[in-house]
C-alpha positions as CSV (number, residue, x, y, z in Angstrom):
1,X,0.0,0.0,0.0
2,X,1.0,3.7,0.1
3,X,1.1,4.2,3.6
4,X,3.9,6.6,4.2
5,X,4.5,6.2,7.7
6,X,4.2,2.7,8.3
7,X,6.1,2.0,5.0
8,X,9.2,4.1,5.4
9,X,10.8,2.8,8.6
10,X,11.4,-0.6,7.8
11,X,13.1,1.5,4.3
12,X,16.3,1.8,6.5
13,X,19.0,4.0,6.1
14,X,20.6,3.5,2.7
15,X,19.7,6.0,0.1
16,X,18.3,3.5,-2.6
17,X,16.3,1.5,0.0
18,X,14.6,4.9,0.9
19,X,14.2,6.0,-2.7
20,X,12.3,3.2,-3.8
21,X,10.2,3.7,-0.5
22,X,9.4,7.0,-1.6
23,X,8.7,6.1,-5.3
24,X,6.5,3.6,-4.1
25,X,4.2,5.3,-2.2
26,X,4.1,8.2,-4.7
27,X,3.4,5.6,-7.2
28,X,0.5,3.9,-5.2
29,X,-1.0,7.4,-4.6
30,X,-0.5,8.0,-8.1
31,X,-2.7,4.4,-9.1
32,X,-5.6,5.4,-6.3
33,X,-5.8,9.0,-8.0
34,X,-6.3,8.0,-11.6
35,X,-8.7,5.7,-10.4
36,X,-11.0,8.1,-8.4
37,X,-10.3,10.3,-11.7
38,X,-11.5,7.4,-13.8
39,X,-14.7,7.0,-12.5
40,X,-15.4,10.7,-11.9
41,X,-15.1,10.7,-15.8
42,X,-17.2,7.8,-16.5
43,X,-19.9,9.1,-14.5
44,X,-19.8,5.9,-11.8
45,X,-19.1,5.7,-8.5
46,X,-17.3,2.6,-6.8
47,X,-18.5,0.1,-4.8
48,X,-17.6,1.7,-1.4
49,X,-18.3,5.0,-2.2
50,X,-22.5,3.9,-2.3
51,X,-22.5,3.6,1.7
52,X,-20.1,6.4,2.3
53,X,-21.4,9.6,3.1
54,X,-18.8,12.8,1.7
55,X,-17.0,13.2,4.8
56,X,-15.9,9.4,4.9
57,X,-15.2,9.7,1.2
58,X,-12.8,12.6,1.9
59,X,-10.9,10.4,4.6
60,X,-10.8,7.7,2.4
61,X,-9.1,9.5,-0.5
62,X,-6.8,11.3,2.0
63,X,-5.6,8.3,3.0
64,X,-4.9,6.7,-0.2
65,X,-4.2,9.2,-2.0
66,X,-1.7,10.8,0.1
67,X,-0.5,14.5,-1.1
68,X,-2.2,13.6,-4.7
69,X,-5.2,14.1,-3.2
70,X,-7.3,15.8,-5.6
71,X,-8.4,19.1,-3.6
72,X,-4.6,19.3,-2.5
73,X,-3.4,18.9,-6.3
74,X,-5.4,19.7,-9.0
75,X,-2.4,19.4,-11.5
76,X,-1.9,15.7,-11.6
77,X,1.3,15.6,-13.8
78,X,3.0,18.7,-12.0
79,X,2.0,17.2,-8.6
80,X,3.8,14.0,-9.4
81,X,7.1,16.0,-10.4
82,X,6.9,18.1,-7.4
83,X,6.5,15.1,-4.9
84,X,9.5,12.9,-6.7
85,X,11.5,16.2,-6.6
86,X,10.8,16.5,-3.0
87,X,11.5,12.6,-2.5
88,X,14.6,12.5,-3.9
89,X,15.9,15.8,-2.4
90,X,15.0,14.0,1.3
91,X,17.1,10.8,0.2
92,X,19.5,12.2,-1.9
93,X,23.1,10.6,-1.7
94,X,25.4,12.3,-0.2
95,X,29.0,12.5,-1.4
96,X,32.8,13.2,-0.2
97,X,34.0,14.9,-3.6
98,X,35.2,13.8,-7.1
99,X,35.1,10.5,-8.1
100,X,38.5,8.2,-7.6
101,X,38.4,5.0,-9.8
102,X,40.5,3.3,-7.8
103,X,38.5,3.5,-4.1
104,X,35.3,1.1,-4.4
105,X,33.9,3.4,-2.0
106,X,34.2,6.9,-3.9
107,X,32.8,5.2,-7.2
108,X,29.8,3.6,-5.7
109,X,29.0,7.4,-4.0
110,X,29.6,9.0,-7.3
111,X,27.2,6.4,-9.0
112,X,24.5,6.7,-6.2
113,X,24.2,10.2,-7.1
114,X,24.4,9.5,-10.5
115,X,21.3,7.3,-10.4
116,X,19.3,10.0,-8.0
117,X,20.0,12.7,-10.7
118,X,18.9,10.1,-13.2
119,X,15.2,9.3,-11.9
120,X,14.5,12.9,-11.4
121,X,15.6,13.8,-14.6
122,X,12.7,11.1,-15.6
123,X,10.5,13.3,-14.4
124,X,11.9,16.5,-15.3
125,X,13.9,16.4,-18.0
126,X,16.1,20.0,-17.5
127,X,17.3,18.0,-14.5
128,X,19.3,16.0,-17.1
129,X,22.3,18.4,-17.0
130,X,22.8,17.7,-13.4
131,X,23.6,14.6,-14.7
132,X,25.5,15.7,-17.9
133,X,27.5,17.8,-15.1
134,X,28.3,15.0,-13.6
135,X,29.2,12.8,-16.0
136,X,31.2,16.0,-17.6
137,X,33.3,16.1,-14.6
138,X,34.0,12.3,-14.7
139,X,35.2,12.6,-18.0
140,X,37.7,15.7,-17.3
141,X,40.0,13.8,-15.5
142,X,40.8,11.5,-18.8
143,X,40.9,8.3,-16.3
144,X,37.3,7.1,-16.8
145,X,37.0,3.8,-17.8
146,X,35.6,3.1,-21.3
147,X,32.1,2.2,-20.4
148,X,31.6,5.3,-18.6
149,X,32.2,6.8,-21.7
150,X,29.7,5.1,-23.4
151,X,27.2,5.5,-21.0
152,X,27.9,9.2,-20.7
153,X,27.6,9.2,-24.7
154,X,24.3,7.4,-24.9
155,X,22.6,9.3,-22.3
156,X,24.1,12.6,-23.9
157,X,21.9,11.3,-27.0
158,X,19.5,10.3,-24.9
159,X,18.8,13.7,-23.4
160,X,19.4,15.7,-25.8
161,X,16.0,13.7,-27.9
162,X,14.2,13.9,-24.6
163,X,13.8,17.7,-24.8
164,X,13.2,18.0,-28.4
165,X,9.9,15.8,-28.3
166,X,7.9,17.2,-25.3
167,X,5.3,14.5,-23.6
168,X,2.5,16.7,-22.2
169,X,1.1,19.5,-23.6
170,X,2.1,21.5,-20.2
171,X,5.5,21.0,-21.4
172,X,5.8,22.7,-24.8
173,X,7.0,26.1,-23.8
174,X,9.5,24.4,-20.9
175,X,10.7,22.5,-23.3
176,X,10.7,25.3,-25.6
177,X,12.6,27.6,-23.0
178,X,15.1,25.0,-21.7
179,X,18.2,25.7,-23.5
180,X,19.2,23.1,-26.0
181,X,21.9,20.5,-24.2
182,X,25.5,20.8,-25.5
183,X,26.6,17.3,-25.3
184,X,29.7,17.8,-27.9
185,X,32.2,17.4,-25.6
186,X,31.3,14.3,-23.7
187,X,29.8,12.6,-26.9
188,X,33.2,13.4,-28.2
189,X,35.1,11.8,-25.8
190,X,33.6,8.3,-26.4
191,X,33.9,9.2,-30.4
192,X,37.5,9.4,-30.0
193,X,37.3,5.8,-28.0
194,X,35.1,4.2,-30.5
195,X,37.7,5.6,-33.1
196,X,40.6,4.5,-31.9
197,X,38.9,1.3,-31.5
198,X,38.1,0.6,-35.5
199,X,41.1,1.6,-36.0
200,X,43.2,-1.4,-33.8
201,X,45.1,-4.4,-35.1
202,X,41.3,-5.4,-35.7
203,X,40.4,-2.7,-37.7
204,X,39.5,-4.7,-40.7
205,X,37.0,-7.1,-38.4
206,X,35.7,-3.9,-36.5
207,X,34.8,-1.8,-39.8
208,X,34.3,-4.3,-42.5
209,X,32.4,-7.6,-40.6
210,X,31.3,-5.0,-37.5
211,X,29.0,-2.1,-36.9
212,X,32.0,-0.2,-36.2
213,X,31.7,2.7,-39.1
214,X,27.9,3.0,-38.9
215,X,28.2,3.3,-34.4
216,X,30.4,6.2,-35.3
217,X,28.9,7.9,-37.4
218,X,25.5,7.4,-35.0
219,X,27.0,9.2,-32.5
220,X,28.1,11.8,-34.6
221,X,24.4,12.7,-36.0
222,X,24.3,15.3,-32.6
223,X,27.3,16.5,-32.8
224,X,28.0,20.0,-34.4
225,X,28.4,19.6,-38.0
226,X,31.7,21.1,-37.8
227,X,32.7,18.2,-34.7
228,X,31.1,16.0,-36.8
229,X,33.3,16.2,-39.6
230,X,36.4,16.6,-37.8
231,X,35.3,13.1,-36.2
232,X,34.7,11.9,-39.7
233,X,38.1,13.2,-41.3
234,X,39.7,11.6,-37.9
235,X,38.1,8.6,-39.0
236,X,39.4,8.3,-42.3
237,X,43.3,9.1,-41.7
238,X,43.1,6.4,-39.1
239,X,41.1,3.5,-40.0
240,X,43.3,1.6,-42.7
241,X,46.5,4.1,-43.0
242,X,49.7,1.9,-42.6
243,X,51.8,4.5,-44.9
244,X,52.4,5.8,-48.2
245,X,53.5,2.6,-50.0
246,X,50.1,0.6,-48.5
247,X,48.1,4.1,-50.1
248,X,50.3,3.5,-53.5
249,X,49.2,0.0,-53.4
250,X,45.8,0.6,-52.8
251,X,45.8,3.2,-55.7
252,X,47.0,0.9,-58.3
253,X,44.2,-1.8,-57.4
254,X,41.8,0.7,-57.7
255,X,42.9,1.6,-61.1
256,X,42.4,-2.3,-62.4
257,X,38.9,-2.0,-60.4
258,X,39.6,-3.4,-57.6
259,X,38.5,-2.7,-53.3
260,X,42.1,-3.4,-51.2
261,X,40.3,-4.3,-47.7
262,X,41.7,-0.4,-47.2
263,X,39.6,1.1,-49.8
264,X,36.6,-1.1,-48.6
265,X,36.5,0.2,-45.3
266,X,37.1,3.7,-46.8
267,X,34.3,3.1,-49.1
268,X,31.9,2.0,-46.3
269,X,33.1,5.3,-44.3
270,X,31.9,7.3,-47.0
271,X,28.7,5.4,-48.2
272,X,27.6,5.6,-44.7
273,X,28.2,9.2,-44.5
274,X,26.4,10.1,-47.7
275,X,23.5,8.4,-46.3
276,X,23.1,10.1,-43.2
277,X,24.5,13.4,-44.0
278,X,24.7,13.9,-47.8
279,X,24.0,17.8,-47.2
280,X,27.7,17.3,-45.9
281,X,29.4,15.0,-48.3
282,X,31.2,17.9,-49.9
283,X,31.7,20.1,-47.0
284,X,33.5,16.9,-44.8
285,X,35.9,16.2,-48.4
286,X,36.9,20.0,-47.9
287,X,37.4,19.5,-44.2
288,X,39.6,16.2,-44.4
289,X,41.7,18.5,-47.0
290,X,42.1,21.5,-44.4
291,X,43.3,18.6,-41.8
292,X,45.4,17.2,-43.3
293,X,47.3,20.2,-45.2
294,X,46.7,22.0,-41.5
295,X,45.1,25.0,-42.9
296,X,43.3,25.8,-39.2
297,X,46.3,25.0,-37.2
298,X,47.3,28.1,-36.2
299,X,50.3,26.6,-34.1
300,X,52.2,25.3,-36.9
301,X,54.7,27.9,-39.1
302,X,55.1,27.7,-42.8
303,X,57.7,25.1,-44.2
304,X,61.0,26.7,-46.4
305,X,62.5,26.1,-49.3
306,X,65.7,26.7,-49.8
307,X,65.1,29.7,-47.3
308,X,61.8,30.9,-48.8
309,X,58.5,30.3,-47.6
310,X,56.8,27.2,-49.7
311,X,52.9,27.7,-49.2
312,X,52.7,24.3,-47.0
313,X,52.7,24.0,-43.3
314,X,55.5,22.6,-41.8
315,X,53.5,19.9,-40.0
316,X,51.4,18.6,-42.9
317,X,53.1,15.6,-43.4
318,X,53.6,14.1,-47.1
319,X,52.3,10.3,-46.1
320,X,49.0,11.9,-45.4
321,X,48.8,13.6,-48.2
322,X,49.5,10.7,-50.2
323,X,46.5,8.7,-48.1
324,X,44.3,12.0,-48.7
325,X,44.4,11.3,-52.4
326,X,43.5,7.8,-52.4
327,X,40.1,8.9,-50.1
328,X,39.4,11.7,-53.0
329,X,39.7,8.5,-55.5
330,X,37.6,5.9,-53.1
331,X,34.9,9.0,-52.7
332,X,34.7,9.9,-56.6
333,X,33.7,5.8,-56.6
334,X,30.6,6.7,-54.2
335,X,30.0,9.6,-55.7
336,X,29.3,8.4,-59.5
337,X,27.1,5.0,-57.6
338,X,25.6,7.4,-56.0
339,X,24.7,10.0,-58.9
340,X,23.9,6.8,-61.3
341,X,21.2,5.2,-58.3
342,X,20.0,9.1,-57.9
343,X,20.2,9.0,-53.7
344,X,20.0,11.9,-51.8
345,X,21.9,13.9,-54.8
346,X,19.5,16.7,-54.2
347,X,20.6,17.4,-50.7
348,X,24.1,16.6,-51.8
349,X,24.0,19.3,-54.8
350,X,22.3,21.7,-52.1
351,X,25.0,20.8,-50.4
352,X,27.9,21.5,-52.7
353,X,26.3,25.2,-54.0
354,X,26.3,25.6,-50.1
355,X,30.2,25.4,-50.1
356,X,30.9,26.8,-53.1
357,X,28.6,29.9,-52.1
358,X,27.0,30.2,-55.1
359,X,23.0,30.2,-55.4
360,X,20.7,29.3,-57.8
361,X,20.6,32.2,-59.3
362,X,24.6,32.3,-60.1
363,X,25.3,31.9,-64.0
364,X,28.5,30.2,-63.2
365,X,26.8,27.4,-61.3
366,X,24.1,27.2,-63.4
367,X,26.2,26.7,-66.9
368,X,27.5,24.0,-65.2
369,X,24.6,22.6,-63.9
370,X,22.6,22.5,-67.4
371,X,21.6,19.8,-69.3
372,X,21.2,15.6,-67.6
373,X,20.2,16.1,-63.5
374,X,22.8,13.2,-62.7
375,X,25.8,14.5,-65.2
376,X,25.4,18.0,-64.1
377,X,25.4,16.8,-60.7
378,X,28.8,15.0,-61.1
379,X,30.5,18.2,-63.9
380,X,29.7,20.7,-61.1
381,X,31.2,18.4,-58.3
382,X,34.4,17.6,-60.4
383,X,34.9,21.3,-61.5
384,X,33.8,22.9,-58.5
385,X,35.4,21.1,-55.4
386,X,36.6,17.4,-56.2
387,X,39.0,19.0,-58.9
388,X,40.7,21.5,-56.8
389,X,40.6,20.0,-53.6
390,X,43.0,17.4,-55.5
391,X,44.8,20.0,-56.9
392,X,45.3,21.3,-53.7
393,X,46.6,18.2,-52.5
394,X,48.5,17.1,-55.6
395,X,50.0,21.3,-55.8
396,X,51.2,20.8,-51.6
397,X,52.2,17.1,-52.0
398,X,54.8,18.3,-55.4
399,X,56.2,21.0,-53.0
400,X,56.5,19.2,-49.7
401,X,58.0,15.5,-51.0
402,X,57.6,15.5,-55.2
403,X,59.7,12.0,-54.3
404,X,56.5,10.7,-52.8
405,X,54.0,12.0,-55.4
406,X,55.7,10.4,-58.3
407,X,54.8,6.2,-56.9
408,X,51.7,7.8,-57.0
409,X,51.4,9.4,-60.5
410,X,50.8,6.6,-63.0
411,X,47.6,4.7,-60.7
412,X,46.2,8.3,-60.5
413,X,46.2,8.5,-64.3
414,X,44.6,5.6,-64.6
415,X,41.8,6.2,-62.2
416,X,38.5,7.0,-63.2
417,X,38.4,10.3,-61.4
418,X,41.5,11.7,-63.4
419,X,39.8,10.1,-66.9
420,X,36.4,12.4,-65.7
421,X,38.6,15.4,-64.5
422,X,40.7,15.7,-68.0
423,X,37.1,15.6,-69.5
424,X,36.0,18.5,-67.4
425,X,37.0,21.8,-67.7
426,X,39.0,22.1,-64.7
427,X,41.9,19.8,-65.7
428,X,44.6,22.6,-66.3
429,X,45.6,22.6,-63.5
430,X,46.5,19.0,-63.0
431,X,47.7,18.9,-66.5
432,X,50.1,21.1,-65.2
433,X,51.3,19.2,-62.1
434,X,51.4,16.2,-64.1
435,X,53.6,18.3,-66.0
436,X,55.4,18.7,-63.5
437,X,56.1,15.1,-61.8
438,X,56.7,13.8,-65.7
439,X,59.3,16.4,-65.1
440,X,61.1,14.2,-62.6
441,X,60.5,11.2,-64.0
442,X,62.6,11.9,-66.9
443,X,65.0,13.7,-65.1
444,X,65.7,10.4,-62.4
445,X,65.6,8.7,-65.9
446,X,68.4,11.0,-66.9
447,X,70.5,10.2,-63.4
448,X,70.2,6.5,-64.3
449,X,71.7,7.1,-67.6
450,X,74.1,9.5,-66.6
451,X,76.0,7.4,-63.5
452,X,75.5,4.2,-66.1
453,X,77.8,5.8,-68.8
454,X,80.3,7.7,-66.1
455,X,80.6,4.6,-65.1
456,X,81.3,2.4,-68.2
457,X,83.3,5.5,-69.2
458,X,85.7,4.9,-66.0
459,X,86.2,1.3,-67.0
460,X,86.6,2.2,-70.7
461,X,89.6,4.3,-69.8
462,X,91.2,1.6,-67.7
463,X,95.1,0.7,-68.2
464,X,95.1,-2.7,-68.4
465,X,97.6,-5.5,-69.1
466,X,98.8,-5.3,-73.3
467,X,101.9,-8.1,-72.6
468,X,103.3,-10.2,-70.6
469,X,107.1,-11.0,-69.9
470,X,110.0,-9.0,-69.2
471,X,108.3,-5.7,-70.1
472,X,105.0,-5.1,-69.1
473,X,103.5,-2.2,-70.3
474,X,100.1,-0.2,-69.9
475,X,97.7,-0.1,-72.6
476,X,94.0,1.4,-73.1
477,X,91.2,0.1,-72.0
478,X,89.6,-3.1,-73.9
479,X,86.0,-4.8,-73.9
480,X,84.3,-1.8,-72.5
481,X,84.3,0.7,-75.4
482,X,80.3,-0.8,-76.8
483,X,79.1,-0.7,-73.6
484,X,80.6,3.2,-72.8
485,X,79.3,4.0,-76.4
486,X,76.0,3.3,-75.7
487,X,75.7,4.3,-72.3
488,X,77.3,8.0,-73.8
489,X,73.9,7.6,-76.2
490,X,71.5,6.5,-74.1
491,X,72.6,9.6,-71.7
492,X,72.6,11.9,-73.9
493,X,69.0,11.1,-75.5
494,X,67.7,11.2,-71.4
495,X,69.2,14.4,-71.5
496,X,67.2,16.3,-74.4
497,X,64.4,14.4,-73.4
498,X,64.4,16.3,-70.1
499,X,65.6,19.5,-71.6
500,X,62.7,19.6,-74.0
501,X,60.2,18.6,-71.8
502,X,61.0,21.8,-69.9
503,X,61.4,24.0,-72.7
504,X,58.3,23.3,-74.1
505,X,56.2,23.9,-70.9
506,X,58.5,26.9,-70.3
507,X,57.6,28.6,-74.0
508,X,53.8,28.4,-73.3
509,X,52.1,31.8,-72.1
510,X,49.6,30.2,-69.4
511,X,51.9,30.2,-66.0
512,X,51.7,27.1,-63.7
513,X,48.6,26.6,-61.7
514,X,47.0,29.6,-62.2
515,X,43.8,29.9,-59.7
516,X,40.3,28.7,-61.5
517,X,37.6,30.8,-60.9
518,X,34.0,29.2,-58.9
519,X,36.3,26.5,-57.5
520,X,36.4,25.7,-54.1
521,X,40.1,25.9,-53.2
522,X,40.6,24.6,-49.7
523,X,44.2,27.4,-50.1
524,X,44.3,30.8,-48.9
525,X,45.5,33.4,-51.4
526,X,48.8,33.9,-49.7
527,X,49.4,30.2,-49.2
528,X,48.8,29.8,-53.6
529,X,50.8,32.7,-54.3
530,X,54.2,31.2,-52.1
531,X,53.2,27.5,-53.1
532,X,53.3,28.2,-57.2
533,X,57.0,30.0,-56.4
534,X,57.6,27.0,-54.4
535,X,56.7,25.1,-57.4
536,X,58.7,27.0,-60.1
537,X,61.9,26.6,-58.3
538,X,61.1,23.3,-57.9
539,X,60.5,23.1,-61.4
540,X,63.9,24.4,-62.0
541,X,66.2,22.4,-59.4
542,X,66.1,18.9,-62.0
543,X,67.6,21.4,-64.8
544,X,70.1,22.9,-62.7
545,X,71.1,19.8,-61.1
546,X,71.7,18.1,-64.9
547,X,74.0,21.0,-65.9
548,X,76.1,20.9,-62.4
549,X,76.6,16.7,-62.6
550,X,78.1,17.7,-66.1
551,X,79.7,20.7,-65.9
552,X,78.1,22.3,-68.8
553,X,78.2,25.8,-68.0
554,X,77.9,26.6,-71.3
555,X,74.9,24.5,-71.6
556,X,73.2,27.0,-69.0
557,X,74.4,30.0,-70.0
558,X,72.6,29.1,-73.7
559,X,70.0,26.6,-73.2
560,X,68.6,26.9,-69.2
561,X,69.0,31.0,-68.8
562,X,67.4,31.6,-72.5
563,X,64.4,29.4,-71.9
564,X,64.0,31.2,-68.7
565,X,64.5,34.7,-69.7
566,X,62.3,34.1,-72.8
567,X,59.4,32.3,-70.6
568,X,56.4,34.7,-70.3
569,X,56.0,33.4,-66.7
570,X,58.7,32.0,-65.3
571,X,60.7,35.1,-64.1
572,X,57.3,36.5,-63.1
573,X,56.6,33.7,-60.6
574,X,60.3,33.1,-59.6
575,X,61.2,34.6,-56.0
576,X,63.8,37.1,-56.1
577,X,65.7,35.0,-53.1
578,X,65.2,31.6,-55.7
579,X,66.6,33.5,-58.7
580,X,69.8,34.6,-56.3
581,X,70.0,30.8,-55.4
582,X,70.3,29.8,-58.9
583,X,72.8,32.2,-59.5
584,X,74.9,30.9,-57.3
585,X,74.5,27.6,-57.7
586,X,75.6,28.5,-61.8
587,X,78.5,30.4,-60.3
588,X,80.2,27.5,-59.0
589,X,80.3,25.7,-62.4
590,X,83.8,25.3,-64.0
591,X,83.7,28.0,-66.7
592,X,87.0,26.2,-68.5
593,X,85.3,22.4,-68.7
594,X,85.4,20.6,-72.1
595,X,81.6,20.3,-73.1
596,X,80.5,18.0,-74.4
597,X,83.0,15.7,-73.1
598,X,85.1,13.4,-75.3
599,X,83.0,10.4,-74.4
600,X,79.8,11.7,-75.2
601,X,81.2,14.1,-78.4
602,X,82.2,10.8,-79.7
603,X,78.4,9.2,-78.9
């Protein structure tokens, strides 16, 4: 029954043995009420009330009604909140300070409280961020165990749905006046946790045979979109990244059509993504670029080059970069399934104009958006973000490491998002970088064939033996002449190779990756500006490195210094302190050396 006073002192003294005393009577108080309501409403009385006369009737309903007694509270549903408020603020736990995992005593006093907060938030739900307050300061310390992480994380969900769907009609405007919860922080904390654990020696079990990818992303939906896709980029640079040769590898399997276990779970990340958030899809490519290029880091300086600043933060590291173009190749994938099955590409074209900051009524956007729904879709996406964002990359990754980029040149050209690109109209730029790594290419082609015929040339020259006896005399070198003949040939067809690869390029009037106009560059202006110097003098160093391993100093004065001075661009984009390095560098060239030498005159 709900008889307070003979109920509550066999309750004892322990706080949850006196709670549920409490409840109990407030919930047997509650059961007598609705039923004296219930037959008010109906019109019929109960059996005892037909020999009771009012008076009796009034004792009666005091007595099992308790305080719920309907003269005392008309308000039913704000009656019942006030008395379990009142309940739980007689029995409520009391406890010595912050929680200490490793003293039984401390937790169980921290989780007593925990639980009180917890039924009177059932009642009234602003009560919740007692409990998010309390779980918050758990979670500062950065010692909680894992499932009080997760607990904190669900019931951050938890209460941040409860006051966005009000039960009673009474509690529309407190719902509507309690602020909105901000759970970010401790929902974050187990994000990093579930993270970290997809991305463990089992990451392949966790993401591809698991829920792993779609528990994240779950969590996520309440996060702010901004959290949300620094959660998702965080996601993507951990799950599967094992270096730049495993992102290489993947890359050329993706080129012959095939999913590494890498690109699966990469493809998963981003098919679930799309699905929940395609509004996003765009946005969260743009903000895995900015991470991983550190374009919001404002701790980290510029990087140099050769004493000049190079447009790329000193912290972006090149292995990422490398693993940042392989997820702009597994997302172009999801983006043409997606565009061919027609999901959600409404919200994800909403999405993209939303990045760009164009409008519907912007001609740019709209040229580009003529003609098929679906191929629109997929021209603006290329020339708009996908296109530039891998410029971006491609542009920082040639500056920072070009010796890392060029592993990666030849599965890019064969993927289908270059093929799509060059059909675009925003290919000049990469057409340029590729340029630009071709550039190297033939110039480590040249270094091969260089060292290969210095060498033969060395043996060629050789004293050997000519007779034997008495007098033994030195002779010239025999069985080596061929072989230094056609290394002297094979050198020296390496070498115009190279150099008219770079005249070429140099002659044309359009300078290197100029910026494209309605793109959306993930660079700031100043970064471009210092990256594209960064990238001419990088252009330059394979040329002046060929004409110092041979000495040719008249081959710079009248082939390298002509094609730069009659470049339309080249001196433009040069930096003064990059045009003194080359000088110097030419300055310590022999002017008196024999060129071409004897052994490669004679080739």
């Amino acid at each position: 029954s709900g008889n307070y006073d003979a109920l509550m002192p066999y309750c004892g003294t322990f706080w949850a043995d006196r709670c549920w005393g409490e409840l109990h009577c407030i919930k047997e108080w509650l059961v007598e009420r609705l039923l004296e309501d219930g037959h008010a409403w109906c019109g019929e009385a109960s059996l005892c009330e037909i020999d009771e006369d009012p008076d009796e009737r009034d004792i009666r309903s005091r007595k099992l009604c308790g305080r719920l007694d309907a003269r005392l509270s008309p308000d039913l549903g704000r009656a019942v909140a006030e008395e379990v408020q009142q309940a739980l603020s007689r029995v409520f736990p009391r406890t010595s300070g912050d929680a200490y995992w490793e003293v039984p005593e401390s937790v169980s006093e921290q989780f007593s409280l925990l639980q009180a907060l917890l039924i009177e938030s059932a009642w009234i739900p602003q009560r919740g961020q007692a409990a998010l307050d309390l779980l918050r300061s758990w979670l500062q310390g950065g010692r909680a165990p894992f499932l009080v992480k997760q607990f904190a994380s669900y019931f951050a969900l938890w209460q941040k749905e409860m006051l966005q769907v009000p039960r009673r009609i009474s509690e529309v405007q407190e719902t509507q006046d309690a602020c909105d919860p901000q759970v970010d922080d401790i929902i974050w904390e187990h994000v990093q946790e579930l993270i970290l654990a997809a991305s463990g020696p089992h990451w392949q079990e966790q993401c591809l045979h698991g829920k792993a990818v779609e528990i994240i992303l779950e969590h996520c939906a309440v996060l702010q979109p901004e959290l949300r896709r620094e959660a998702f980029a965080e996601l993507l640079l951990r799950v599967g990244s094992v270096g730049a040769d495993a992102s290489v590898a993947c890359a050329v399997a993706l080129a012959r059509g095939e999913f590494t276990a890498q690109a699966q779970v990469m493809k998963r990340c981003f098919a679930v993504f799309w699905s929940r958030f395609p509004f996003e899809v765009f946005a969260a490519m743009a903000g895995l670029v900015h991470r991983v290029l550190k374009l919001d880091d404002q701790s980290t300086n510029e990087a140099l080059l050769d004493g000049v600043p190079a447009g790329v933060q000193e912290d972006a590291h090149a292995e990422d970069m490398v693993h940042l173009i392989l997820c702009l190749l597994v997302f172009w994938t999801i983006a043409r399934d997606k565009a061919s099955e027609g999901e959600s590409v409404e919200q994800a074209q909403e999405g993209l104009k939303a990045l760009v900051g164009q409008d519907m009524q912007t001609p740019g956007l709209l040229e580009i958006l003529a003609g098929d729904p679906r191929e629109a879709f997929l021209r603006a996406a290329l020339g708009t973000a996908i296109v530039p964002l891998l410029s971006d990359t491609l542009l920082c990754l040639c500056v920072k490491e070009p010796a890392l980029a060029l592993p990666m040149l030849p599965p890019l050209q064969a993927s289908v998002l270059w093929t799509d690109a060059f059909n675009s109209v925003a290919a000049n730029n990469l057409s340029d970088l590729e340029w630009f790594l071709l550039l190297y290419v033939k110039h480590n082609a040249w270094k091969v064939a260089f060292r290969e015929a210095s060498a033969q040339q060395a043996l060629a020259a050789k004293p050997t033996l000519v007779r034997f006896g008495a007098a033994v005399q030195p002779g010239p070198g025999s069985g080596h002449a061929a072989e230094a003949e056609k290394a002297a040939h094979e050198s020296k067809i390496a070498r115009e190779a190279l150099l008219d690869w770079a005249q070429d390029r140099l002659a044309r009037p359009r300078p290197l990756v100029e910026p494209q106009p309605r793109s959306q560059t993930a660079l700031p202006e100043e970064h471009v500006q210092n990256l594209r110097k960064a990238l001419a003098w990088r252009a330059l160093l394979p040329l002046i490195n060929l004409f110092e391993a041979e000495l040719d100093f008249q081959g710079v004065m009248q082939d390298l210094f002509v094609s730069i001075d009659e470049s339309p661009w080249m001196l433009k984009m040069l930096d003064q302190r990059h045009a003194r390095a080359l000088l110097s560098r030419v300055a310590h060239i022999p002017m008196s050396s024999e060129w071409p030498p004897p052994w490669l005159k004679a080739a």
